[in-house]
C-alpha positions, 0 to 999 in steps of 0.5 A: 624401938622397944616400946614399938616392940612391946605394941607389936607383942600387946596387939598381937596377944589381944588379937590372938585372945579375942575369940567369941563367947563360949556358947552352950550350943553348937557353933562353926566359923570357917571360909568355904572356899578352903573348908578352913576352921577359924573357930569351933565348938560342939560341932559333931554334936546331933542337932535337929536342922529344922529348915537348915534342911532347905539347904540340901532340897535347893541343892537337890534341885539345882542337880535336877536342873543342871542334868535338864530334868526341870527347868527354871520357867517349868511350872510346877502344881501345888498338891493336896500334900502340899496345902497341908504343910504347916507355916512358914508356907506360901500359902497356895491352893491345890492346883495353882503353880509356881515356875521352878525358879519362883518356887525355889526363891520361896523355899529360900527366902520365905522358907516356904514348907508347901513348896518344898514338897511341890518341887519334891514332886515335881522333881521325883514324883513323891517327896519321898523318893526325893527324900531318898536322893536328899540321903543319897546326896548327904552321904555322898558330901560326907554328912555322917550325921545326917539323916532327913525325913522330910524336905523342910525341916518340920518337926520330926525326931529322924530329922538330923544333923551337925554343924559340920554337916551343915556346913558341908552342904553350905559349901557345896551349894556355893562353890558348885552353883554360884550361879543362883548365889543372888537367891540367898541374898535377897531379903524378900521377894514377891509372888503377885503382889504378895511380899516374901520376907526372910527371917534372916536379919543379917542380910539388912544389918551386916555389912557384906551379908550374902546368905544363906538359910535360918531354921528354927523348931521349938526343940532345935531352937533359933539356927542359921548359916550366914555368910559374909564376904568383904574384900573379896573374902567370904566366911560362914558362921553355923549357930545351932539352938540359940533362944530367939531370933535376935541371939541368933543374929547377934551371935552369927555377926559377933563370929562373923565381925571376929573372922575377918577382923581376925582372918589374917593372924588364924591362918598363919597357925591353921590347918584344921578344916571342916573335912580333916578335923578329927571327930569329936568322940564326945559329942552330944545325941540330940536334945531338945532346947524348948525349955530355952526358947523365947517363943509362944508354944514352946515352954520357954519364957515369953519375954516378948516386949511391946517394940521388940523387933525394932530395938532389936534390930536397932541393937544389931545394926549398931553393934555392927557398925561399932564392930567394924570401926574396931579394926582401925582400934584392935584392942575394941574388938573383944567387946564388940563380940560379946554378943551380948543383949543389955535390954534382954529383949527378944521374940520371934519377930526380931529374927527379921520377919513376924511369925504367926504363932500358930508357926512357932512349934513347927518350922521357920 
């Protein structure tokens, strides 16, 4: 009877201590359903959101079409303005159309910055009254650290957020339109016959990935809001200013895998959630990361290896398939969420789709 005891008590002290790796940036796992805090770190400091912001433009959108002011097979024209957004883009000619449901998939998952800016138009008449409803909408989720000055995330010192905030408007585009919730988990799509690919990795390598939205800048680094559910429970992980594609793949499964291997035992003492934890008063004014980044046009070391995209995606999907063998051996658990990459490879590629390197200093 007491050594049972005593396995109970070990088990539950492993449990209780196997939280992720501190990192350098900012960091949130919560349940949306609930706001709920499983794990945080620096997560009202200011961060550049890059085409995180495309969370809040498909947002705006889907407003647009619940009061009937666009419509899902409404055709929308690709401007001038449009053409001249920097990759990630579709790449479309002055002129020719998308329907609203084919642009907003390509907002999603190419992260398509000329469409941004056609349904912006399309929408409010100029991207920048769509701007304006951007703000109005932040303010009213309680984004108070959110400023936007363009409707994709491209590079622009205005351009702010949190990781409290990010998570607020992931929350509110889950629960209030569940009904577009097969977009964020589709890893590619196709315009004609050209394929669309995500840049985010999770959604081929995670067991139970569904979403949501990456972004990378040289000066905001590699982010993500992912999102999993398993048995009926989905958790989201907000990853701010990791160094490559692949860190940010690793780091958002290693606190996803934590949560559920560990969901149970934090709630029993949890009361803390994205909208009542207290402010952090220390929190951080935004900086730049390039120094840190591992892409071409940044600063950062160039540590692209010839075969990189494949190792490291083999590394992710081994580790989590190790990962979720931990819960039949709890005392696993701790090491496979390190998070760590032993063959220090890492490029733009292993964020799960290829960028030109012309892309790199702008927006994902």
């Amino acid at each position: 009877m007491r050594s049972r005891a005593a396995g109970i008590v070990a088990t539950l002290l492993i449990w209780l201590t196997a939280i992720p790796p501190a990192s350098a940036s900012p960091t949130l796992l919560f349940e949306p359903d609930t706001g709920k805090i499983l794990y945080s770190e620096d997560i009202d400091d200011i961060w550049h959101p890059a085409s995180l912001t495309k969370l809040m433009t498909a947002y705006v959108t889907f407003e647009a079409i619940k009061e009937g002011k666009i419509h899902l097979d409404d055709k929308i024209s690709c401007s001038l303005v449009a053409t001249l957004q920097p990759p990630s883009k579709v790449g479309l000619n002055v002129g020719a159309t998308l329907s609203v449901e084919q642009a907003l998939k390509a907002v999603i998952i190419k992260s398509a910055n000329d469409v941004t800016v056609m349904l912006a138009e399309a929408i409010s008449g100029s991207e920048s009254a769509f701007i304006d409803k951007m703000n109005a909408t932040a303010r009213r989720l309680g984004m108070t650290h959110t400023n936007f000055v363009n409707t994709n995330g491209l590079p622009d010192p205005g351009q702010l957020t949190s990781a409290r905030d990010i998570a607020k408007i992931a929350r509110a585009v889950v629960s209030e339109y569940p009904q577009y919730a097969s977009y964020w988990a589709m890893p590619d799509m196709r315009i004609g016959k050209r394929r669309l690919g995500s840049h985010n990795a999770l959604l081929k390598t995670f067991p139970g990935a569904d979403g949501l939205k990456t972004g990378f800048t040289c000066d905001s680094g590699y982010n993500v809001v992912a999102s999993a559910t398993r048995d009926g429970r989905r958790l989201m992980a907000v990853v701010l200013g990791e160094s490559s594609g692949n860190e940010r793949a690793i780091r958002a499964a290693s606190l996803l895998e934590y949560g559920f291997q560990n969901y149970d035992w934090k709630q029993l003492f949890n009361t803390s959630t994205v909208d009542n934890l207290p402010m952090d008063t220390n929190a951080r004014g935004v900086v730049s990361v390039r120094d840190t980044v591992t892409a071409w046009g940044c600063g950062g070391h160039k540590r692209h290896i010839a075969g990189g995209k494949h190792k490291s995606k083999n590394r992710l999907a081994a580790k989590n398939k190790a990962a979720k063998k931990s819960s039949e051996a709890t005392g696993e658990s701790q090491s496979a969420l390190k998070g760590s990459d032993s063959e220090g490879a890492s490029s733009s590629a292993s964020s799960g789709s290829a960028q030109p390197q012309a892309a790199q200093a702008t927006s994902e």
